[in-house]
Residue, then its C-alpha position, 0 to 999 in steps of 0.5 A: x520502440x521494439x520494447x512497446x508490449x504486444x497488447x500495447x501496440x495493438x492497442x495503439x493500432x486501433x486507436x490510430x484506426x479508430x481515435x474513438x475507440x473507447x473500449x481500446x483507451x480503457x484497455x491500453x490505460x489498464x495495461x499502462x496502470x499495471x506496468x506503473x506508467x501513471x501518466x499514459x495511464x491517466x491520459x486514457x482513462x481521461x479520453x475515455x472520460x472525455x468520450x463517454x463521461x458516465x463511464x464510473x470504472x473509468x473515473x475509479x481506474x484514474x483514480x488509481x493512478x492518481x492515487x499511485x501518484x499520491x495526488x489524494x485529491x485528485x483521486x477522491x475527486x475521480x471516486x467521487x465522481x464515480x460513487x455518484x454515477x454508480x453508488x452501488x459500487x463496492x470497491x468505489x468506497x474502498x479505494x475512497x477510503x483508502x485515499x483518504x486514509x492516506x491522505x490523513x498520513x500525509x497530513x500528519x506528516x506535514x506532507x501536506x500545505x497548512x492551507x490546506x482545507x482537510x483535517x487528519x481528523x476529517x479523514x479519518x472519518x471519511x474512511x471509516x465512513x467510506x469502508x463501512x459502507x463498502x462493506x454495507x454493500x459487500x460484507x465479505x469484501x476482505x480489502x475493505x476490512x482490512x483498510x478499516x484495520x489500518x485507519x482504526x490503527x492508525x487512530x490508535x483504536x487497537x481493538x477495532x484494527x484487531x477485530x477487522x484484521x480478524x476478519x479480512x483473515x477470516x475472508x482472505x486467509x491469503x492476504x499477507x498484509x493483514x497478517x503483517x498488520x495483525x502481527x504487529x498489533x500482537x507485537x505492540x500488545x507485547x503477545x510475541x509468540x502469536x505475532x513471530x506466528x502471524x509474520x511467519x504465515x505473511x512470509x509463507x505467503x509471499x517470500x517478497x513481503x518487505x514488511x514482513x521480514x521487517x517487522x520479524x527482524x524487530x521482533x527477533x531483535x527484540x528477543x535478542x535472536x540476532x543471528x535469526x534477525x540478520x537473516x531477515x535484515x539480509x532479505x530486505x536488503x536484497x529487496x531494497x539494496x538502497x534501504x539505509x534503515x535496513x543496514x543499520x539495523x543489520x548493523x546494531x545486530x552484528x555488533x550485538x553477536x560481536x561481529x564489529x567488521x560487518x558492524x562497521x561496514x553496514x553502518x558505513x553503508x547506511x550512513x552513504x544512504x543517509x541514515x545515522x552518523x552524526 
C-alpha cells in the first residue's frame, strides 16, 4: 500500500469520509484512467453515474475505459448515453467515431462473433458520420479529422484520408500520428521522398513513435538503405523488445548487407516470440 499515488490516497480518504462524494469518484476515476487501471477506473465512473445519472463527462470518461479495454459496445453504449444528455459535445462524437471505427477493425478480423449484429460496412458509416458531426460542432477539432483520415484509410478512399490528414496537420502541426499516417499514404502512392519527410517529422516529434520507426524502416527497406533501416528496427526493439516482427525484419536486413551472424540470431529470436520458422 506505500506505492498507492498521493492524489489516489486523498481521494479514497474522502470518499471514506463522504461515500457520496461525487467530484472525488470522478477525479480518482481520471487518475486510475491515466494510470491504465481500467477496472478502478470504470468502477468510479459507474458510482458517479449511479449518483448523478446526467453527469455526460462521466458516461464518456467510462467509455474510454471500456474503450481501453476494447468492449466497443460498451463504449458506444456510454457515448451514446452521453451524446444524448449533452449533444453538443464535440469530443462525444469523436470518441463514438473512434470506437466504431475499431470496432469495424475487429470485425473485419473476425475478432468479432458471427452473431454479432454490427456490419463493417455500418461502422464505417457510423464513424463518418459521428466525426462529421464532430467536426459540424468544432471545425478546427484536429483529432477528429484525423480519426476521419483513418476510417476513410481504412475503407480504402485514399483521397479523402489524404485530404483529412491534411488538415489535422494544418490544425495540429504536432501530431505525430497524422504524419505517420499521411507518410504511409504517400509511401502507398509510391511518392517516397514526401513520405521518408512525413516519418522524419513524426520522429522529430516524438522519439518514442513506434509506428514511425516502423513505417521508416520499410520504407528505408524498400530503397534497400539497410544500414539506415536497422537502425530503425534497433529502436522498435528497444521499445518492444518482445516484438517478433521487429527481429525478423532486422533479420532479412542483416542478411542483405551480409551480416548472416546477426541474420541467424534475430531470426532465431523471432522465431521464440512466434514470427517465422516453419
Amino acid at each position: 500500500m506505500g506505492n498507492v499515488d498521493p492524489e489516489i490516497g486523498d481521494l479514497t480518504k474522502t470518499i471514506r469520509r463522504d461515500p457520496n462524494h461525487v467530484l472525488s469518484y470522478y477525479n480518482r476515476g481520471l487518475l486510475f484512467l491515466e494510470q491504465g487501471d481500467l477496472d478502478r477506473a470504470i468502477a468510479d465512473f459507474s458510482q458517479v453515474v449511479q449518483l448523478n445519472p446526467d453527469d455526460s463527462e462521466a458516461y464518456c470518461n467510462r467509455a474510454c475505459a471500456y474503450g481501453d479495454q476494447q468492449n466497443w459496445d460498451r463504449a458506444i453504449e456510454d457515448l451514446s448515453e452521453s451524446i444524448r444528455l449533452n449533444p453538443e459535445d464535440p469530443v462525444a462524437y469523436n470518441n463514438r467515431g473512434y470506437m466504431y471505427y475499431h470496432r469495424r477493425l475487429d470485425i473485419l478480423a473476425g475478432d468479432i462473433q458471427d452473431e454479432s449484429p454490427h456490419t463493417a460496412e455500418q461502422d464505417f458509416e457510423r464513424s463518418i458520420e459521428d466525426y462529421d458531426q464532430a467536426i459540424r460542432l468544432d471545425p478546427n477539432f484536429a483529432e477528429a479529422y484525423f480519426g476521419r483520415g483513418c476510417a476513410y484509410s481504412g475503407h480504402a478512399d485514399f483521397h479523402q484520408a489524404m485530404e483529412n490528414y491534411n488538415r489535422a496537420i494544418e490544425l495540429d502541426p504536432k501530431m505525430p500520428r497524422a504524419y505517420v499516417n499521411r507518410g504511409s499514404l504517400y509511401r502507398t502512392q509510391g511518392d517516397l521522398d514526401r513520405a521518408r519527410h512525413d516519418f522524419d517529422q513524426a520522429l522529430r516529434l516524438d522519439s518514442d513513435e513506434i509506428s514511425g520507426y516502423a513505417n521508416r524502416a520499410w520504407l528505408l527497406s524498400d530503397q534497400a538503405e539497410w544500414e539506415a533501416a536497422i537502425e530503425d528496427y534497433n529502436e522498435l526493439i528497444r521499445l518492444d523488445p518482445m516484438d517478433g516482427m521487429s527481429y525478423f525484419d532486422r533479420a532479412i536486413a542483416y542478411e542483405n548487407i551480409g551480416d548472416t551472424v546477426k541474420s541467424r540470431a534475430d531470426k532465431k529470436k523471432a522465431e521464440q516470440l512466434g514470427i517465422g520458422g516453419d
